[in-house]
C-alpha positions in Angstrom: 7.8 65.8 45.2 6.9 66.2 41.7 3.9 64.1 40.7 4.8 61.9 38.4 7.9 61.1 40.8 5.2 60.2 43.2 3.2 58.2 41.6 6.2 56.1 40.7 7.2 55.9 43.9 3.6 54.6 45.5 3.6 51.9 42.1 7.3 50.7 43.2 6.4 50.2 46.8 3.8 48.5 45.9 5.7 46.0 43.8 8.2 46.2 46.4 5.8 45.2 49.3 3.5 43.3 47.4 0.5 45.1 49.1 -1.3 47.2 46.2 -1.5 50.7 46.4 -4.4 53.4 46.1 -4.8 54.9 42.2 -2.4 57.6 41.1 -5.3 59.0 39.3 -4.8 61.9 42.1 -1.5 63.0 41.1 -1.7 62.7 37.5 -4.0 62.6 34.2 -4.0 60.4 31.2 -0.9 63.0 29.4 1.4 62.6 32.1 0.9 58.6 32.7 3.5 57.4 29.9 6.3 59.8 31.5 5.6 57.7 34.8 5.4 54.1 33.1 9.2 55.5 31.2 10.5 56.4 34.8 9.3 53.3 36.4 11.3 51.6 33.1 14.6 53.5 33.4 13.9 52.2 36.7 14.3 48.7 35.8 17.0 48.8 33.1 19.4 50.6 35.9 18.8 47.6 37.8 19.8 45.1 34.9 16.4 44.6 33.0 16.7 43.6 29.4 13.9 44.9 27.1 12.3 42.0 24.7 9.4 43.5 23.5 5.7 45.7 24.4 2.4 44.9 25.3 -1.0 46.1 23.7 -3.4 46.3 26.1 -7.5 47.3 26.3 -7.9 46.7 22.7 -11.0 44.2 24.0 -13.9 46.2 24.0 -15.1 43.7 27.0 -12.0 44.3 28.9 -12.9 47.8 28.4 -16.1 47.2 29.7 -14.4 45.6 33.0 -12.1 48.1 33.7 -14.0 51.1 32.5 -12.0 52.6 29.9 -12.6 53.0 26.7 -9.0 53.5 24.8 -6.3 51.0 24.1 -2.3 51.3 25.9 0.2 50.0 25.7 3.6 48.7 28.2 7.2 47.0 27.9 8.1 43.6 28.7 11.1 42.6 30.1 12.9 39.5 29.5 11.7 38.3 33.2 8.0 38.7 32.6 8.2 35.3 29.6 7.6 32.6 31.8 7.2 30.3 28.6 9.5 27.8 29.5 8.6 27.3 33.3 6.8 24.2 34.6 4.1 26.5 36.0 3.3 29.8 36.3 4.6 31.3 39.0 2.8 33.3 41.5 5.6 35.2 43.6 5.7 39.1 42.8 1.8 39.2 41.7 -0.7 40.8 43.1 -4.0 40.6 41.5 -3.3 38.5 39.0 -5.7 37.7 35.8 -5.0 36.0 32.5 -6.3 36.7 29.2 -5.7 34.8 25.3 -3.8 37.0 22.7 -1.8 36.5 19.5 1.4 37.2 20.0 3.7 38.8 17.2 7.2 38.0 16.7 9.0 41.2 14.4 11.9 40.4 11.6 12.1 44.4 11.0 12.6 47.5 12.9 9.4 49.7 12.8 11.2 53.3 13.1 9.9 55.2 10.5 7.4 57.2 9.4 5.8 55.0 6.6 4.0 53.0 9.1 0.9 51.7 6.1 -0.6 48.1 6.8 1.8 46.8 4.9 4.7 48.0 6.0 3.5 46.5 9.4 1.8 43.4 8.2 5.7 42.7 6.3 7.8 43.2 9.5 5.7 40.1 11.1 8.4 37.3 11.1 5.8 35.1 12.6 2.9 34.5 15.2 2.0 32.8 18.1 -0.8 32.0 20.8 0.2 33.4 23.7 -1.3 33.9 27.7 -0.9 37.1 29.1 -1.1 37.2 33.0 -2.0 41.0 33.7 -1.9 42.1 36.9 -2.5 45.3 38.9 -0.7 47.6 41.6 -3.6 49.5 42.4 -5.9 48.2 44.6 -8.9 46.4 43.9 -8.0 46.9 39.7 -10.3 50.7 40.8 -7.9 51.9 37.4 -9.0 54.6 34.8 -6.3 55.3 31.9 -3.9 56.9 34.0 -3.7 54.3 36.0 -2.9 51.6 33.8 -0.8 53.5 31.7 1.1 54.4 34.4 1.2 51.1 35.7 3.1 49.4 33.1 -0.2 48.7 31.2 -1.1 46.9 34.1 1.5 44.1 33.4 2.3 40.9 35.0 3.7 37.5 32.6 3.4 36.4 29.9 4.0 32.5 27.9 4.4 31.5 24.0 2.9 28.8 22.4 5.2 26.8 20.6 3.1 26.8 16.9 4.9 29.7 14.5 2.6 30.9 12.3 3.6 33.2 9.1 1.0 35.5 8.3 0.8 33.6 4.7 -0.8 31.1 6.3 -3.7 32.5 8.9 -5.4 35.8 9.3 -5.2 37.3 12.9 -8.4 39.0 12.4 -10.2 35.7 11.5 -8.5 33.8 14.8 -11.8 32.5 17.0 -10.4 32.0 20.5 -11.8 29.8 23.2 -10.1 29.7 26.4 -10.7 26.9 29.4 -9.3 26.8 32.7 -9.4 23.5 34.6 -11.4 22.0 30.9 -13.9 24.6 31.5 -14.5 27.1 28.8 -13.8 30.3 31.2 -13.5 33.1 28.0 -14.0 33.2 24.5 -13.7 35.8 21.6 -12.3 36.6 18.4 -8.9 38.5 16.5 -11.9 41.4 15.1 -12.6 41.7 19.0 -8.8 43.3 19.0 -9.4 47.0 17.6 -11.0 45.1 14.9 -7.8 43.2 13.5 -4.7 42.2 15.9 -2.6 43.8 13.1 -4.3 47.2 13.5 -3.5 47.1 17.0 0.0 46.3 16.2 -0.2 49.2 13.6 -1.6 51.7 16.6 1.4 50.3 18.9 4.1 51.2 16.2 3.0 54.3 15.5 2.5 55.2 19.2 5.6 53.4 20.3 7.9 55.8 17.8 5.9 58.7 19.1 7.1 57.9 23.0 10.8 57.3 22.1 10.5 53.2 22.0 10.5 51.9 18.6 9.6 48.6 18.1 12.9 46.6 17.1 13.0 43.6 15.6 13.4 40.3 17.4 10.9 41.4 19.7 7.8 40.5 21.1 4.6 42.1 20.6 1.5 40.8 22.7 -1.9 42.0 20.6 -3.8 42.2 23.6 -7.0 40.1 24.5 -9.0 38.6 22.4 -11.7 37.7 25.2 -12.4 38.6 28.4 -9.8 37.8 31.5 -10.5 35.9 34.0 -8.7 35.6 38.0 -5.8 33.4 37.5 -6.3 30.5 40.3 -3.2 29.0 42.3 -2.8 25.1 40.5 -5.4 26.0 37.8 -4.4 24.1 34.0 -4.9 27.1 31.2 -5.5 26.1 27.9 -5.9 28.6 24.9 -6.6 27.6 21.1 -6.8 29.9 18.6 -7.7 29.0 15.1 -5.3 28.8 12.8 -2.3 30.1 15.5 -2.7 26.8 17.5 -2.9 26.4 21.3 -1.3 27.4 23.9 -1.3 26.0 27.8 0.6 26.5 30.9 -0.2 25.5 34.8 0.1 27.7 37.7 2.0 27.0 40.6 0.2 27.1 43.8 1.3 29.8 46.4 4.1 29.1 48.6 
């Protein structure tokens, strides 16, 4: 089989089973990962899955630090992964799942050309939101390097919006301080310049790379600016609450496990 065939198949049957997999690190690098995260995507669309937006993820340099890499990557969401408007989080279908605070950007523009500047990018924000992203892992024990991830879907899971809409008139993303409890506990904190130094230059990178691979960002979608703090295990029945200043706050409970 060719390699990056089989490393989607061993990422499928782990989603399929629900038991996580060994890395695919073995049958691919870092260069061929994407070409595995587009056939595991082409995957999902055949089977009805509806594109609304992409992820950005290791842009923390202390989620870096936990998963030991030490480049950012990025993954699509699909229009089952926003669990925004469910009572709870739920937990069938992950596997190792952890949640992390981010600033979530909705676009008003296409970003499809070449003129990619700051401001372009910066202008096609229609708005932003606090946002939990519930990452999870198909390889076992989260033992990842980039091709893994990558591979992986970014190492995607869920993901909820906050209901505040923020223009970008009104708050800087790179001046956001984030603290995150779980339960009323402060579990994480951090701030926007912990995202590649701005959450706009990491939505910059993800245009630019995103063009690159074939998936423009569009606009209407979502854009998740990855973490802001560390992530932390994502309990059954735990109550998450993120606040992010000047984006607002963000909260959700998880279900418990059936």
């Amino acid at each position: 089989m060719i390699p990056q065939l089989e490393a989607a198949a061993r990422l499928q049957e782990a989603a399929r089973t629900g038991k996580p997999c060994a890395p695919v690190r073995d049958l691919i690098g870092a260069t061929d990962a994407y070409a595995v995260q587009e056939v595991l995507t082409e995957a999902r669309l055949a089977a009805g899955a509806r594109i609304v937006g992409h992820k950005i993820g290791l842009t923390s340099a202390a989620v870096q630090r936990q998963l030991g890499v030490d480049q950012p990557d990025f993954g699509v969401l699909f229009a089952d992964m926003d669990v925004s408007e469910h009572a709870a989080i739920p937990l069938a279908g992950l596997l190792q799942p952890k949640v992390e605070a981010e600033i979530a950007f909705v676009l008003s523009e296409d970003l499809d050309s070449e003129d990619l500047t700051p401001e372009r990018v910066r202008a096609a924000v229609a708005y932003a939101v606090p946002a939990l992203e519930i990452v999870d892992s198909r390889i076992e024990d989260w033992d990842i390097t980039i091709a893994d991830t990558i591979a992986d879907n970014a190492s995607s899971g869920l993901f909820v919006l906050g209901d505040d809409r923020v223009t970008l008139d009104d708050a800087e993303p790179k001046d956001a301080v984030m603290s995150m409890t779980v339960n009323g506990e402060v579990a994480s904190t951090g701030t926007g310049a912990a995202c590649l130094g701005d959450p706009l230059a990491a939505l910059a990178w993800l245009a630019r790379t995103a063009r690159e691979v074939g998936r423009p960002l569009r606009a209407g979608q979502v854009v998740l600016s990855g973490a802001l703090g560390p992530m932390v295990p994502l309990e059954p029945g735990a109550r998450i609450s993120a606040t992010m200043t000047g984006f607002g706050t963000v909260t959700a409970t998880v279900g418990e496990l059936s």
